[in-house]
C-alpha positions as CSV (number, residue, x, y, z in Angstrom):
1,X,0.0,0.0,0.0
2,X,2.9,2.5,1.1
3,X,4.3,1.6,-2.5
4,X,1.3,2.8,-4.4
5,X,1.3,6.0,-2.2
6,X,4.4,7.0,-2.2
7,X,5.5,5.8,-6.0
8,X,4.2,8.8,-7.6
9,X,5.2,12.1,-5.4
10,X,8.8,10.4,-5.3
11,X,8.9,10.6,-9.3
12,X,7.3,14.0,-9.6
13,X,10.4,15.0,-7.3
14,X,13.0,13.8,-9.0
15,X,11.7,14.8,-12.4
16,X,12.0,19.0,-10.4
17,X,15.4,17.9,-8.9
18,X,17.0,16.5,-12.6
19,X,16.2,19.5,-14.0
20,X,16.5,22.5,-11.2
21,X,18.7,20.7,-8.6
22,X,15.8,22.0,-5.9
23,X,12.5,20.7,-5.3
24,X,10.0,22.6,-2.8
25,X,7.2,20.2,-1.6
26,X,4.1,21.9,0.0
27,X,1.2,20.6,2.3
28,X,3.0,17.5,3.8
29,X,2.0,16.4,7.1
30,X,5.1,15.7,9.3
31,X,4.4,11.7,9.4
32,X,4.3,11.7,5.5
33,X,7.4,14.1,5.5
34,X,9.1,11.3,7.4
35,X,8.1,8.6,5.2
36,X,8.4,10.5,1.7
37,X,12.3,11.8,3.1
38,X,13.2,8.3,3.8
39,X,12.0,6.7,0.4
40,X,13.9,10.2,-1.6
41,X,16.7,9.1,0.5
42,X,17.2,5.5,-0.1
43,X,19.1,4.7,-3.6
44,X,21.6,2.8,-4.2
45,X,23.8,5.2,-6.1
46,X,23.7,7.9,-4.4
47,X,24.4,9.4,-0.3
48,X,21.4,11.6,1.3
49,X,21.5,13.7,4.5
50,X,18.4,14.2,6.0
51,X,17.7,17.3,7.8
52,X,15.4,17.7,10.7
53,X,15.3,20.9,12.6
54,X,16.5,20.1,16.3
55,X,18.5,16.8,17.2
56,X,15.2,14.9,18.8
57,X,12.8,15.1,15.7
58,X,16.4,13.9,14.1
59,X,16.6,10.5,16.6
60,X,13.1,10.0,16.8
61,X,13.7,9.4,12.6
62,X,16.2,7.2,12.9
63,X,14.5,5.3,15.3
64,X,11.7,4.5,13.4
65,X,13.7,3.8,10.1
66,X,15.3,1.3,12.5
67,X,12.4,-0.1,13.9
68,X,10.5,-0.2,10.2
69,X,13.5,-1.8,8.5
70,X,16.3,-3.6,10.5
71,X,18.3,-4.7,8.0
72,X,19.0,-1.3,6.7
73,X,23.4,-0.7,8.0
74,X,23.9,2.5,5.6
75,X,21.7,5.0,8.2
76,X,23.4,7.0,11.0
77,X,22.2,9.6,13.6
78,X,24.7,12.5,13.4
79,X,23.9,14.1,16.7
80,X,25.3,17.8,17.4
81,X,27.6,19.0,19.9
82,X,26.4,21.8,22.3
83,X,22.9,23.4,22.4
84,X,25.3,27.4,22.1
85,X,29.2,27.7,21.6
86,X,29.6,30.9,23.9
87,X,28.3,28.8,27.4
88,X,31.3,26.0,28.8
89,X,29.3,23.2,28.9
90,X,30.6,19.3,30.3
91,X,31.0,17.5,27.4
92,X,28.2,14.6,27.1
93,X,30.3,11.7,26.4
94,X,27.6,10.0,25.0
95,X,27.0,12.7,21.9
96,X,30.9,12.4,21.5
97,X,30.7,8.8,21.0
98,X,27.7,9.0,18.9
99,X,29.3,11.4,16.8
100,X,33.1,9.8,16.0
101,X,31.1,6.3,15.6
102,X,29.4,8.1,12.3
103,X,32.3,10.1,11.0
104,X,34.5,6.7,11.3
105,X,32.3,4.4,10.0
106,X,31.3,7.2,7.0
107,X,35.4,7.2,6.5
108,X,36.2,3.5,6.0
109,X,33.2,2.9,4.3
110,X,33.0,2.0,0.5
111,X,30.4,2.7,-2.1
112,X,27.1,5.0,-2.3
113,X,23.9,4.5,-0.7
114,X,24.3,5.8,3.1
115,X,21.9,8.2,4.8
116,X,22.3,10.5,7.6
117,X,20.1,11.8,9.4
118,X,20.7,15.1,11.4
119,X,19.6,18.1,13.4
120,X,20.2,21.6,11.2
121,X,22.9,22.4,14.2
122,X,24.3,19.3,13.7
123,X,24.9,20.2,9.6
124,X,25.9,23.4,10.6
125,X,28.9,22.3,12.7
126,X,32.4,22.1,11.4
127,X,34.2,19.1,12.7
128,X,37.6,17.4,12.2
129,X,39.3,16.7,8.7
130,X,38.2,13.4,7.8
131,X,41.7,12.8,6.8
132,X,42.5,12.3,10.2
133,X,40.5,9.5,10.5
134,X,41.5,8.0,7.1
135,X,44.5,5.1,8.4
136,X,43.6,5.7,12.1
137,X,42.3,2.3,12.8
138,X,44.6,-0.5,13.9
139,X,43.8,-4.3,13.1
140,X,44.5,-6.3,15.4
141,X,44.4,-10.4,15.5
142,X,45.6,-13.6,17.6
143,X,49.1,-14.7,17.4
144,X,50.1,-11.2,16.6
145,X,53.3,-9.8,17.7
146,X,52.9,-6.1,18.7
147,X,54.8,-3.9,21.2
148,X,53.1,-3.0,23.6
149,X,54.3,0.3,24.7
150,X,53.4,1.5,21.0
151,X,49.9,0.0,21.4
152,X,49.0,2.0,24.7
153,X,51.1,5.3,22.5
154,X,48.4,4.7,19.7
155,X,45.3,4.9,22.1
156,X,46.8,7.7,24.1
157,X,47.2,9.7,20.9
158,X,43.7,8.7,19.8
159,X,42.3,10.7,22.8
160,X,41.7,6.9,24.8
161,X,41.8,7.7,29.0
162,X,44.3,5.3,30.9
163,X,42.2,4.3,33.8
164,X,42.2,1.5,36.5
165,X,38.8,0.1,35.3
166,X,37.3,0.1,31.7
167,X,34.1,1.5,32.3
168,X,33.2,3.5,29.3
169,X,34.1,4.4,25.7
170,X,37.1,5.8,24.9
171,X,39.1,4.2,28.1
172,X,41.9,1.6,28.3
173,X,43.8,0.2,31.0
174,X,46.8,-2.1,31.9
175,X,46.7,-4.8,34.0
176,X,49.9,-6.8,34.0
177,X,49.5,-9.2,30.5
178,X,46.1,-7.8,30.6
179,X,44.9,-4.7,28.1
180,X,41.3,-3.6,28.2
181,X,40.2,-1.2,25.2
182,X,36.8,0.4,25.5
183,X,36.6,1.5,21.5
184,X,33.6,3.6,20.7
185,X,32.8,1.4,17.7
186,X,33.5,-1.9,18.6
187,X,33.0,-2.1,22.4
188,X,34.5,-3.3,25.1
189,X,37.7,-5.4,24.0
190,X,40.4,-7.8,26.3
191,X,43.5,-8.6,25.3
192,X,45.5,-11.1,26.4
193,X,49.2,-11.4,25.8
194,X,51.9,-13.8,26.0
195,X,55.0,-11.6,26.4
196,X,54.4,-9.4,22.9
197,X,52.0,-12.1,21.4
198,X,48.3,-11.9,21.4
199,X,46.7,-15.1,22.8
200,X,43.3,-14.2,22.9
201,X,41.0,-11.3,21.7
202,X,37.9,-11.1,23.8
203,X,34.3,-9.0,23.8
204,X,33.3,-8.6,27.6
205,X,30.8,-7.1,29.5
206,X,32.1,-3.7,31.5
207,X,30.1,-4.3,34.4
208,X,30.3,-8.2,35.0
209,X,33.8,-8.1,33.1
210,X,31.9,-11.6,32.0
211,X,33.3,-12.8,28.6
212,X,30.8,-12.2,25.8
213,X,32.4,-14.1,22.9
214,X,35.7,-14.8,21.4
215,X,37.0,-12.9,18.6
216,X,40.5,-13.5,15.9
217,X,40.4,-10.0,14.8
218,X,39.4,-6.8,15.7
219,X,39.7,-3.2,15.3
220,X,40.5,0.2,17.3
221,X,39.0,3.1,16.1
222,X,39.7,6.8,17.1
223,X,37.9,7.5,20.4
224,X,36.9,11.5,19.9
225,X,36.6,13.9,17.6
226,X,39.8,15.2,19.5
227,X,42.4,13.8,18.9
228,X,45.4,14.9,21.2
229,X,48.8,14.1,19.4
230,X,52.0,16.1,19.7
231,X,50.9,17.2,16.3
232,X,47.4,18.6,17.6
233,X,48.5,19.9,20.7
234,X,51.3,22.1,19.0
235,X,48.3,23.5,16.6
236,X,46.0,24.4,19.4
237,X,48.7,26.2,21.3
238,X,49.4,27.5,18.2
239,X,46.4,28.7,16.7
240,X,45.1,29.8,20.4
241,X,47.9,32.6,20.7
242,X,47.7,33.5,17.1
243,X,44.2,34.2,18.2
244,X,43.5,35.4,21.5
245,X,47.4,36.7,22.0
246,X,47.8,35.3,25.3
247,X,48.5,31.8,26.9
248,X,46.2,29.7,28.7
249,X,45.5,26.9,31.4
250,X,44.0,24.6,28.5
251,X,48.0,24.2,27.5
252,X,48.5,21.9,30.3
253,X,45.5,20.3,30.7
254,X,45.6,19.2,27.1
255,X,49.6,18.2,27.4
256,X,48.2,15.2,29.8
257,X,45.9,14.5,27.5
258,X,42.8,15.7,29.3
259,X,39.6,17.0,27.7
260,X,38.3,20.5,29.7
261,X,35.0,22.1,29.7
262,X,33.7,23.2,27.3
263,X,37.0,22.3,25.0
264,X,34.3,21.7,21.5
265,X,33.9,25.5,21.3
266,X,37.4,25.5,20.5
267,X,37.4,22.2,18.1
268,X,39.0,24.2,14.8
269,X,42.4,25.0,16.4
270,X,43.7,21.6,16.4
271,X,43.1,21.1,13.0
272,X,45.0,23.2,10.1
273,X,41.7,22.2,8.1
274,X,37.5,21.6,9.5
275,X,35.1,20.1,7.5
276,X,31.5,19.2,7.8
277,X,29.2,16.1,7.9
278,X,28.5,16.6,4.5
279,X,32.2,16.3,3.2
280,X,31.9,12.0,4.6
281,X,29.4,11.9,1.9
282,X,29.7,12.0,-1.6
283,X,27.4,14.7,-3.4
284,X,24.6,13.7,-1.1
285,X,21.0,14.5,-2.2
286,X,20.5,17.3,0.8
287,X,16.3,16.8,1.9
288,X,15.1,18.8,4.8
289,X,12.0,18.0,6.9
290,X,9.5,20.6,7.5
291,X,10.9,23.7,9.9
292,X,14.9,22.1,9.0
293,X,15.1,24.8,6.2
294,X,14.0,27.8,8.6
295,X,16.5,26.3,11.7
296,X,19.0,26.6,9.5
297,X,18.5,30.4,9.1
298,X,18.0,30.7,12.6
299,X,20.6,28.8,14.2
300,X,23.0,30.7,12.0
301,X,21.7,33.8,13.1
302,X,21.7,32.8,16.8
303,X,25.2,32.0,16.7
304,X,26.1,35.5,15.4
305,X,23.7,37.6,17.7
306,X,25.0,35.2,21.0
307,X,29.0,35.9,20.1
308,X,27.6,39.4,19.9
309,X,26.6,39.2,23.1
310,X,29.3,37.7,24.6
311,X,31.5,40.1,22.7
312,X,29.8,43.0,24.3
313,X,30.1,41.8,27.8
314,X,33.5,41.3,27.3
315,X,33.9,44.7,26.2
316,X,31.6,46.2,28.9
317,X,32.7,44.9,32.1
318,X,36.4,44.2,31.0
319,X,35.6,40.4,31.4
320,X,38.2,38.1,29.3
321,X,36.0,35.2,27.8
322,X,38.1,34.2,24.5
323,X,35.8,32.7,22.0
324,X,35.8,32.4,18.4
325,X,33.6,33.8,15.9
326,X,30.4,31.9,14.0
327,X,32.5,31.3,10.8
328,X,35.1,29.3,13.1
329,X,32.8,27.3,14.3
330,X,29.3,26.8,11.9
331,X,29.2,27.0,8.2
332,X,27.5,30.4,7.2
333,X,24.5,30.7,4.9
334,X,26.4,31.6,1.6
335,X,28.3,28.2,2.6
336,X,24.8,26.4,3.1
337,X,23.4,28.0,-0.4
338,X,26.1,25.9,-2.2
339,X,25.7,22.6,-0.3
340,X,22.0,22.2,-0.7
341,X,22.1,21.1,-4.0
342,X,20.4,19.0,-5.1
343,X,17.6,19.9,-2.3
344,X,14.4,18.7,-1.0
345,X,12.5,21.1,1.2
346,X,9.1,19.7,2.5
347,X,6.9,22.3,4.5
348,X,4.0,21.6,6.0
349,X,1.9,24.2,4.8
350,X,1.8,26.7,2.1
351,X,1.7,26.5,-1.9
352,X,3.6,27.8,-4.6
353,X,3.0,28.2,-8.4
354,X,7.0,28.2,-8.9
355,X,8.0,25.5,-11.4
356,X,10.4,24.0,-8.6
357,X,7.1,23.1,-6.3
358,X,5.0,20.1,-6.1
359,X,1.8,20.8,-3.6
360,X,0.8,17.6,-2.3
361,X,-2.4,18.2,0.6
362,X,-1.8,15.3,2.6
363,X,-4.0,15.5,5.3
364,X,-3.5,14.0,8.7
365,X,-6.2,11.6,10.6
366,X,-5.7,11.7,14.3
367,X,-8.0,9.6,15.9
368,X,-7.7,11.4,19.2
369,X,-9.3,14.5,18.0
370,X,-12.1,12.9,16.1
371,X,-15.4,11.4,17.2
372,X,-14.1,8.0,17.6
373,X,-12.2,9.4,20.8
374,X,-15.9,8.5,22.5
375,X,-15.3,4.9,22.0
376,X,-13.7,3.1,25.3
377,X,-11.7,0.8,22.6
378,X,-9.5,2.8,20.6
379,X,-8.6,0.0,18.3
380,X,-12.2,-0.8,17.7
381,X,-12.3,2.8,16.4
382,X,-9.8,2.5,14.6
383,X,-11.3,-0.3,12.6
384,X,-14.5,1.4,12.4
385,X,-12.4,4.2,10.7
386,X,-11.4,2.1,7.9
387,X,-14.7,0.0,7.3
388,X,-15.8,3.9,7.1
389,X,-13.2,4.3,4.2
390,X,-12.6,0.9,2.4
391,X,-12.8,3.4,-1.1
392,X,-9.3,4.7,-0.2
393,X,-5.4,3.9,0.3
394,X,-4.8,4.5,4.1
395,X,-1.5,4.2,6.0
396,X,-1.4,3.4,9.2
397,X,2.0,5.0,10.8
398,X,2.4,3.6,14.3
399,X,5.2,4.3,17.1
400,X,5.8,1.2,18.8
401,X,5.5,-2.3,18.5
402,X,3.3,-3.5,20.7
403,X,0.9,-0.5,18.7
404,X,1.5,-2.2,15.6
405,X,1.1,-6.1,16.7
406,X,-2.2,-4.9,18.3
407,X,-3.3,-3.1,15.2
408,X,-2.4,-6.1,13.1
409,X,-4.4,-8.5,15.2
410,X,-7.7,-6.9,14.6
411,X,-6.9,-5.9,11.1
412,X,-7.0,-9.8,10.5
413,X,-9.8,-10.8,13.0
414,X,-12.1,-7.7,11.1
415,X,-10.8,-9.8,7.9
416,X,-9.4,-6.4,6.1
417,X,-6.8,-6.6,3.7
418,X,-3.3,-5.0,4.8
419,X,0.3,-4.9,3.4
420,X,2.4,-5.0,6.3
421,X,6.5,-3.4,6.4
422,X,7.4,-3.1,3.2
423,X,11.1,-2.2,2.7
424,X,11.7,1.3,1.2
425,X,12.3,0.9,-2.5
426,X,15.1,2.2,-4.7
């Protein structure tokens, strides 16, 4: 059913994209927006980034495309870093790990076909060169010979904590023959050595530091998006006095390879080059869910009017508070402009009579605001809503499983025909 729905706005699009490299879709409700962005999105040949306007309408997507179709490895949540660059914030290690899990995996994979999904901060923030991850994993396997003092140099210059206990990503410790590696990508890892020889490779649980299964090979992956190297290290130093004239505590806290509050607003001075999410991709078809378009706008002028702010106040009461400015940290909107081609911006409402619009009229069907919303059975009323409408196509777009099973079962005890999960077609 989703098929026959679907089939024909999804050509009409393309036919707008081939030949003005932006299509504006009008009157899409935001669960068809979700659907009709996934189905744009999924080709074979080609990468898509799909924008939503604040990081948990972007999660609550990916979600559901993981829910609706397991099998699909190519989609990533890109989460983004801080709500505001001008306020120190603790970094959320989660977020961090979230984030260098994507830009790895989008670095050492091969061929087209990935989608990512973010919020319009997210695709706004510049991050490290990808370059730096390119070559940064190490393969390890049983029976190898490696020295061990280079191995624990490799994670320290990879941004991995030495700790006493590996209890989160991005840790490692020593313990005797005994080397535990927490890598964001691959989990928790145990090696155990035989002078400089790997005897066994192990996947283990943190908490019951139970064995989960034994492994022959297995990889270490960058832990951060900061990666603290002599290399680095000299750069941020660097870069820091070039801009703010003056030293600072951060040297030495970043010397012993320690991360400090509030450290992302200062991401682009390691690196002699920042890129974006968009540079993992190649030419990705760019297709922004209703109100992603607008954020972007906005979030671009936030950024400015808050480092206004915090420029003032620096200014006013003599208060030194060095940050850097928008275009250090956030691609601007003449930056965005180029990027977003080919695009795909859905709204929600409005029309247009440009020759780059379709205007669609989906309308929604919310049970709970209809006269069903008497009935003490809400999936009786739901089945009396379709009897009601056996002349049309309906889709039924549900939010958990036990919704859906429940759904199904009277769909079949009613006797009505359904189609049930299809996969997204290319």
């Amino acid at each position: 059913m989703i098929q026959e729905i679907i089939k024909a706005p999804v050509r009409k699009v393309y036919t707008i994209l081939n030949k003005y490299r932006e299509c504006i879709v009008s009157g899409v409700t935001p669960s068809f927006a979700k659907i009709l962005a996934l189905h744009l999105a999924n080709k074979k040949n080609q990468d898509s980034i799909i924008i939503a306007k604040d990081n948990t309408t972007a999660e609550e997507l990916y979600n559901f495309t993981k829910e609706l179709y397991p099998n699909n490895l190519n989609t990533y949540y890109f989460p983004s870093l801080v709500t505001s660059p001008y306020h120190k914030t603790s970094l959320n290690k989660i977020i961090l790990t979230n984030r260098i899990q994507v830009l790895s995996s989008l670095t050492n994979s091969t061929g087209l076909g990935r989608i990512v999904i973010c919020s319009a901060a997210s695709f706004l923030q510049k991050t490290l060169h990808k370059s730096y991850l390119q070559n940064k994993t190490l393969q390890l396997k049983v029976q190898q010979t490696i020295d061990p003092h280079k191995l624990i140099e490799f994670l320290i210059d990879n941004n991995y904590n030495r700790v006493s206990l590996v209890l989160s990503e991005g840790q490692f410790a020593v313990r005797g023959s005994i080397i535990d590696i927490f890598s964001p990508l691959d989990g928790a890892i145990r090696l155990d050595l035989f002078g400089d020889t790997i005897e066994t490779i192990r996947i283990f649980d943190v908490f019951s530091q139970k064995t989960i299964k034994l492994v022959n090979t297995v990889s270490i992956h960058v832990a951060s998006e900061f990666i603290l190297n002599s290399t680095t290290i000299k750069n941020f130093i660097y870069n820091y006095k070039v801009n703010f004239q003056e030293n600072s505590e951060l040297f030495h806290q970043l010397e012993n390879h320690i991360l400090p509050q509030g450290i992302e607003n200062y991401l682009p001075l390691f690196y002699d080059e920042c890129q974006t999410i968009t540079d993992f991709l190649q030419n990705p078809l760019m297709v922004c869910l209703p109100n992603a378009y607008e954020e972007l706008r906005n979030h671009i002028s936030k950024y400015s009017k808050e480092y206004e702010y915090a420029s003032n106040i620096n200014n006013t009461f003599k208060y030194k508070n060095n940050i850097l400015p928008p275009k250090d940290l956030i691609l601007q909107e003449d930056e965005v402009q180029k990027l977003l081609q080919p695009v795909v911006i859905l709204n929600s409402f409005g029309s247009s009579n440009l020759q780059n619009s379709l205007v669609l009229n989906t309308k929604p069907t919310n049970l709970v605001f209809t006269p069903y919303k008497q009935q003490d059975n809400f999936y009786n009323a739901t089945i009396q809503f379709i009897k009601e409408h056996n002349n049309q196509k309906i889709f039924l777009l549900t939010y958990s499983k036990e919704f859906k099973e429940k759904i199904i079962e009277y769909l079949q005890n009613a006797k009505i025909p359904f189609r049930n999960n299809l996969p997204i077609s290319n």
